[in-house]
C-alpha positions in Angstrom: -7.6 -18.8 -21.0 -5.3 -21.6 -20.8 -5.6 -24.0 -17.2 -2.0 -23.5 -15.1 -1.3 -26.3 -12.7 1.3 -25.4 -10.2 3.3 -28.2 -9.1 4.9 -28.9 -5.8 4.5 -25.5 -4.6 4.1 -24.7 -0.5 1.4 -22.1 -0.3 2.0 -20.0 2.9 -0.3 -20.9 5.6 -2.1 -23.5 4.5 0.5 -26.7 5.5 2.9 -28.5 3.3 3.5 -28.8 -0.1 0.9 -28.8 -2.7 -0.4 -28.4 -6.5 -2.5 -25.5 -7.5 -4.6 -25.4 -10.0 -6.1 -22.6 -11.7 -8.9 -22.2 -14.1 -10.2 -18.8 -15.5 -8.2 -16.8 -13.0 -9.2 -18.2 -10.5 -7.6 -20.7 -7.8 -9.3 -24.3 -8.6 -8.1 -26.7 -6.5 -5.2 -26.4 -4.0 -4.2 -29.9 -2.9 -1.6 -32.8 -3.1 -1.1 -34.9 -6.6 -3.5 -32.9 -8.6 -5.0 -34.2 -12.0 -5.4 -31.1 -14.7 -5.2 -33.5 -18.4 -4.7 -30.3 -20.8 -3.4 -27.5 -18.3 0.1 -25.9 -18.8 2.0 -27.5 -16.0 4.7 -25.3 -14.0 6.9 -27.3 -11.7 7.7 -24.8 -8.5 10.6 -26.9 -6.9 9.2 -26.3 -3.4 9.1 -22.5 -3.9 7.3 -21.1 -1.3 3.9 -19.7 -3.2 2.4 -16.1 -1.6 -1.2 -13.9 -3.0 0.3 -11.6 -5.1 2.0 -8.7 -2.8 0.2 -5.0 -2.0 1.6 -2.1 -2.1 -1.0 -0.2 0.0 0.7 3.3 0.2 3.2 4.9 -2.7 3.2 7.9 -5.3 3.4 6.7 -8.9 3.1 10.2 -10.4 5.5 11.8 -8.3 8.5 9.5 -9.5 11.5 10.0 -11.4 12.1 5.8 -11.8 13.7 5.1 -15.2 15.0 8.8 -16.0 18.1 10.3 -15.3 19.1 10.0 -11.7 18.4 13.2 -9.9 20.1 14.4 -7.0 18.5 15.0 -3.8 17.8 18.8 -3.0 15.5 18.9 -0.4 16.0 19.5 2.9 15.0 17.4 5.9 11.8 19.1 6.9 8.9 18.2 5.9 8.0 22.1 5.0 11.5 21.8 3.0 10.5 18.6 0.9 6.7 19.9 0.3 8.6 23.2 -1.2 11.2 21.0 -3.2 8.1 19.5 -5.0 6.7 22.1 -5.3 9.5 24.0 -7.1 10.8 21.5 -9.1 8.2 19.2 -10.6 7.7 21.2 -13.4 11.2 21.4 -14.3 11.5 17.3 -14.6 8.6 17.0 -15.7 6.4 15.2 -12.9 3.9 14.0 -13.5 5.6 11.3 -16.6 3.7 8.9 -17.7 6.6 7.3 -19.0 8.3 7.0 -15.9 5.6 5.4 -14.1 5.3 2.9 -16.4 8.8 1.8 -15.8 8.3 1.9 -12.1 4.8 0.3 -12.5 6.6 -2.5 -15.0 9.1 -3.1 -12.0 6.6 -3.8 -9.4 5.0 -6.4 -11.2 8.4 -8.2 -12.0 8.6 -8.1 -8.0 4.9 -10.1 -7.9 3.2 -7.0 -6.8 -0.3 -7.2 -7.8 -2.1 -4.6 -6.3 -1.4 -0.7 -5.7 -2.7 2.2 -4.4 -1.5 5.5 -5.0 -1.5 8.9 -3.6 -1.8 11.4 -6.1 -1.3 14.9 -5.9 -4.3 17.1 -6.6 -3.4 21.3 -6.3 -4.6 24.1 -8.5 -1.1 24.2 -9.8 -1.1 20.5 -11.0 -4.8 20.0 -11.0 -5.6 16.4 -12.0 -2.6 15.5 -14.7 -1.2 13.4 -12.0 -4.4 11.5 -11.9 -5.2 11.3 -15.7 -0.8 10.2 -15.9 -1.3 7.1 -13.7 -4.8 6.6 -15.4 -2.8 6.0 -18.5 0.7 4.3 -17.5 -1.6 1.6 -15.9 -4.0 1.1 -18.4 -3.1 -2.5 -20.0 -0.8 -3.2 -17.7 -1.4 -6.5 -15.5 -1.7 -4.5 -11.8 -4.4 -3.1 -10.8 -3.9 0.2 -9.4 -6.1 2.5 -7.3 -5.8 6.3 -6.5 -6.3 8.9 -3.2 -7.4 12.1 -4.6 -4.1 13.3 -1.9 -3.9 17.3 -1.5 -0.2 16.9 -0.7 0.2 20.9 -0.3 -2.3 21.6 2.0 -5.8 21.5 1.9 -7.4 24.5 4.1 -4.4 26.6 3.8 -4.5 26.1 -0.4 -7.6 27.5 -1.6 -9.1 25.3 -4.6 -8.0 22.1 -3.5 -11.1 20.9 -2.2 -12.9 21.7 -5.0 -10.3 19.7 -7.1 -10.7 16.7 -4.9 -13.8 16.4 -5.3 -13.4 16.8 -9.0 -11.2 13.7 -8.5 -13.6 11.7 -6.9 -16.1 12.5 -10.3 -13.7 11.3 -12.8 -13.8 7.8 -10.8 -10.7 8.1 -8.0 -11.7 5.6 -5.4 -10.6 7.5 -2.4 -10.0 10.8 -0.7 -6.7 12.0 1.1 -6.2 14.2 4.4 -2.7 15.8 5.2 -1.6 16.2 8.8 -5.2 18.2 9.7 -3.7 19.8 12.9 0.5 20.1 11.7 -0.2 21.6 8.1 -3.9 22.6 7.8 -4.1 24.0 11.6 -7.8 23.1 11.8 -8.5 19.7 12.5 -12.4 19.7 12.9 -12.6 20.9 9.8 -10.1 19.2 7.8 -12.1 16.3 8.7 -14.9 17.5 8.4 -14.2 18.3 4.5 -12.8 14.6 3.7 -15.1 12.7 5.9 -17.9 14.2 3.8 -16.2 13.5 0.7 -15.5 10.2 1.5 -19.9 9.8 2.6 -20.7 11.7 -0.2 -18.9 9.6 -3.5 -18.8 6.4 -1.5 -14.8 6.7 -1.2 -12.6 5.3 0.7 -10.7 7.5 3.3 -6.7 7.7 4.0 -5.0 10.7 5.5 -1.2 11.1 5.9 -0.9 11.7 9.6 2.8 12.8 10.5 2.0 14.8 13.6 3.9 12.9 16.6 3.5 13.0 20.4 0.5 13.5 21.8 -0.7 16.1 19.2 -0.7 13.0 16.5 -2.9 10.8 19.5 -5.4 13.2 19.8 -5.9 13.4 16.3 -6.1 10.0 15.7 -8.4 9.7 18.4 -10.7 12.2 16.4 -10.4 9.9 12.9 -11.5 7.4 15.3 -14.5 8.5 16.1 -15.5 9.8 12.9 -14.4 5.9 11.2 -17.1 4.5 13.5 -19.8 6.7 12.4 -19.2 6.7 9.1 -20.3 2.7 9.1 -19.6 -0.5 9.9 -17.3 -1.0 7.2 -13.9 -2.2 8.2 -11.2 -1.1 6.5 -13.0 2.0 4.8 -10.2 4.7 6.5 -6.4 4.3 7.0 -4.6 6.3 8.5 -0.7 6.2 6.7 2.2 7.0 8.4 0.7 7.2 12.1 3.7 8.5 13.7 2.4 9.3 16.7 1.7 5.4 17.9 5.5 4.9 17.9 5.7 7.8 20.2 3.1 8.0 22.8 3.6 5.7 26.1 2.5 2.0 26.2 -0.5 2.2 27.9 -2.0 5.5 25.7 -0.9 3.4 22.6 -2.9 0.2 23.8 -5.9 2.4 24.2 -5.7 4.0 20.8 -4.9 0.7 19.4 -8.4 -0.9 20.5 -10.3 2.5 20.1 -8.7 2.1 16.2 -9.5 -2.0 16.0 -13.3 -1.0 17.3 -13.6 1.8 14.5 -11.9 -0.4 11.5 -9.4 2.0 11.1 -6.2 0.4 9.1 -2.9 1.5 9.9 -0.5 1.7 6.9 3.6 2.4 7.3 6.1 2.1 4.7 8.7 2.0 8.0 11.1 5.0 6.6 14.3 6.4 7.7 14.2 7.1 11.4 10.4 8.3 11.7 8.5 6.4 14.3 7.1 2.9 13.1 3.9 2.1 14.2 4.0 -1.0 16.8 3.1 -3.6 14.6 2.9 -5.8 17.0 0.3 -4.1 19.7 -1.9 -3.5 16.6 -2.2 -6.6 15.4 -2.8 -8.5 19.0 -5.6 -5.2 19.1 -7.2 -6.4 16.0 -6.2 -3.7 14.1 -5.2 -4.4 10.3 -1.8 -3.1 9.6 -0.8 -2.5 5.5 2.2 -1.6 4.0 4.1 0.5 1.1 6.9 2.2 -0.4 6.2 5.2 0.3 8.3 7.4 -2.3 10.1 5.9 -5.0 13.2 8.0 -6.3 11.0 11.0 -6.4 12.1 14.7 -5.3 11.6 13.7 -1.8 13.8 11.1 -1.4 16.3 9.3 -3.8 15.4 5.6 -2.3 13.0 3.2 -3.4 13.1 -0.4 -5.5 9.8 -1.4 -6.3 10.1 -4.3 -4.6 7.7 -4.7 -1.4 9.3 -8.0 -0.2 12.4 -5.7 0.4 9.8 -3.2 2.0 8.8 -5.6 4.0 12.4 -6.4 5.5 12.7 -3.0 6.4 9.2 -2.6 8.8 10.6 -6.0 10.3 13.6 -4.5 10.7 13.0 -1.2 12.1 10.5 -3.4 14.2 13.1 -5.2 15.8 11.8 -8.6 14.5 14.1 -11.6 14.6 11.5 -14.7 15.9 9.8 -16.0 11.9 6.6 -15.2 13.6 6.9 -11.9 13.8 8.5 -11.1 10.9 5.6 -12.6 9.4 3.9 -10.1 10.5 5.8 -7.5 8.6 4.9 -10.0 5.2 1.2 -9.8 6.5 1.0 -6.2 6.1 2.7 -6.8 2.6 0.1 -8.9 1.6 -3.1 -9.6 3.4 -3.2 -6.6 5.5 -2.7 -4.5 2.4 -5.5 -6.6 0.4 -7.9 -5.7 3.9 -7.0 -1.8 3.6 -8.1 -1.5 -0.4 -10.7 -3.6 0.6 -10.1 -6.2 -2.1 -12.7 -9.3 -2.4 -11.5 -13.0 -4.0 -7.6 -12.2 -2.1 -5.5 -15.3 -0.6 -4.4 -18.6 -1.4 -8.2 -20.6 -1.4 -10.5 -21.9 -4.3 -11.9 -19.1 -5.7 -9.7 -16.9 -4.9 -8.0 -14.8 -7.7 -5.3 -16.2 -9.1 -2.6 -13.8 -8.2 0.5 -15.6 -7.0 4.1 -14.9 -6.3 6.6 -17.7 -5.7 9.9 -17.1 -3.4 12.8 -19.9 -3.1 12.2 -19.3 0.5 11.4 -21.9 3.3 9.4 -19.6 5.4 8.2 -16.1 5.4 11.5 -15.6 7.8 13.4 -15.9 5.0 11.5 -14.4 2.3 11.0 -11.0 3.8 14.9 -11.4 5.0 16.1 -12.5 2.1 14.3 -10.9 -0.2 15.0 -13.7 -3.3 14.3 -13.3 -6.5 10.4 -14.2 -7.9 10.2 -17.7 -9.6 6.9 -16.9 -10.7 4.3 -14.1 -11.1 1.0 -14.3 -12.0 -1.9 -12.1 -12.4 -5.3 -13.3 -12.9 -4.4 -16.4 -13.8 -1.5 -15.4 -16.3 1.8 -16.4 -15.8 3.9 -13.1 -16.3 7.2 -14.6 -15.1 8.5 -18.2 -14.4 
């Protein structure tokens, strides 16, 4: 593997300009004026130089990227977009491995790195969706991770746990959950099911939680509870979406907040349409870790979608209500680092020894690269320089 020294480069965080070097993937050296005889040298210009981004919450096989376009039939509901999937995935042809390669193709032009996935597991799709993404990653340079996600119900759609746990054989790394009061109507043991799941293969844990109001609180109260017995492993559950946070009054969201901070429980939003964002902010002084994502990508439930998660990122900052560059930086955190905490990836950041996965912005700050949203001057992947 060829040595890459990255010149005059201003890695985020860690002070002013400075040269990277990288060595068998791996960040070297990060410093000013550095000596590599022999390495391929790649003059940044000042670019400001970020780990490579994390998308911590999409759906790869349910997307319709790189086909014809597809009008939007669903209704508003989330009953009526759950129906629209189910009705008309088989007639486009979801899961395509083909169209998941082109979205998966466009991420990593945008310096996305890392992905996780939630894939649909039902009797009626069983695990195609899985084996699809299995394939349209293999070979690429992104390293993508599934939830086994029973996106039609779990309780109320018999053979679905079975399935899920069939997931978890063939090697998916974590288990999903789906609104276990809202859908299922039987919380205790919704979570009963995953939680096991989750103890039993070793998984990770992240349940879609779109219940609001205090119904949504009380069940993230219960995932809680259950995250701090499961171990001491930070990071091991997320809870996506989290509706309810953005909700609930100030003082019953600064007690969930530090009930979820205590347990390790991450907090993922992809910040979408008008549904209640998650305050970033209160989280994060709470210690909680808060990750980002697309969400859907031009799929049957919504039409919108890039690829792109520094444009993601705009978007939490901006249904945030972030102006100040330290708090939008907080929307790039959960783009990155935050992200990186939830998949619970090792070797992640800008240090020697880190992995060498690195995105460069013309940008001055992180104000202006999650605002601006500029095209990448560089992407690399394990120490491979995919675009410069």
């Amino acid at each position: 593997m060829t040595d890459v020294l990255l010149r005059d480069g201003r890695p985020w965080g860690l002070g002013g300009p400075a040269d990277i070097l990288v060595r068998g993937g791996l960040i070297e050296r990060v410093g000013e004026a550095v000596d590599a005889p022999g390495a391929r040298v790649v003059d940044l210009g000042g670019a400001l130089v970020l780990p490579g981004l994390v998308d911590a919450h999409c759906h790869l096989d349910k997307t319709l990227y790189g086909g014809p376009w597809v009008p939007h039939s669903a209704g508003d509901s989330l009953a009526g977009r759950i129906g629209n999937d189910l009705a008309r995935r088989a007639e486009l042809g979801v899961p395509s491995v083909e169209r998941v390669t082109a979205l998966l193709r466009t991420m990593i032009a945008y310096g996305t790195t890392h992905v996780r996935t939630h894939t649909d597991i039902d009797p009626g799709v069983g695990l195609r969706g899985v084996e699809a993404v299995r394939e349209a990653a293999e070979g690429l340079p992104i390293d993508v991770t599934q939830v086994a996600f029973p996106q039609h119900g779990l309780l109320t759609n018999p053979g679905t746990a079975e399935l899920l746990e069939e997931a978890l054989k063939s090697g998916v790394e974590a288990v999903g959950g789906l609104d276990p009061a809202g859908i299922d109507r039987d919380p205790v043991r919704h979570l009963d099911l995953v939680f096991g799941l989750a103890e039993r293969y070793g998984a990770r844990l992240d349940l879609h939680l779109h219940d609001g109001g205090t119904l949504g609180a009380w069940q993230l109260e219960l995932i809680a509870e259950r995250a701090k017995a499961l171990g001491p492993a930070a990071g091991r559950v997320t809870v996506s979406h989290a509706y309810a946070l953005g909700e609930i009054d100030e003082a019953h969201a600064d007690r969930l907040a530090h009930a979820l901070a205590e347990a390790g429980v991450v907090v993922a939003t992809a910040a979408v349409y008008s549904y209640p964002v998650p305050p970033v902010r209160r989280l994060r002084a709470a210690g909680v870790t808060v990750a980002c994502g697309h969400d859907g990508i031009r799929d049957l439930w919504g039409p919108y979608g890039s690829g792109d998660m520094l444009e993601r990122a705009m978007h939490l900052a901006y249904r945030s209500t972030f102006r100040s560059d330290d708090d939008i930086a907080l929307a790039l955190e959960a783009a990155t680092y935050g992200g990186a905490r939830a998949l619970g990836l090792s070797g992640y950041g800008l240090s020697p020894g880190d992995r060498a996965d690195l995105v460069a912005v013309p940008a001055s700050g992180p104000g202006e690269a999650v605002v601006v949203h500029p095209g990448r001057t560089l992407v690399m992947k394990d120490g491979v320089v995919l675009h410069n």
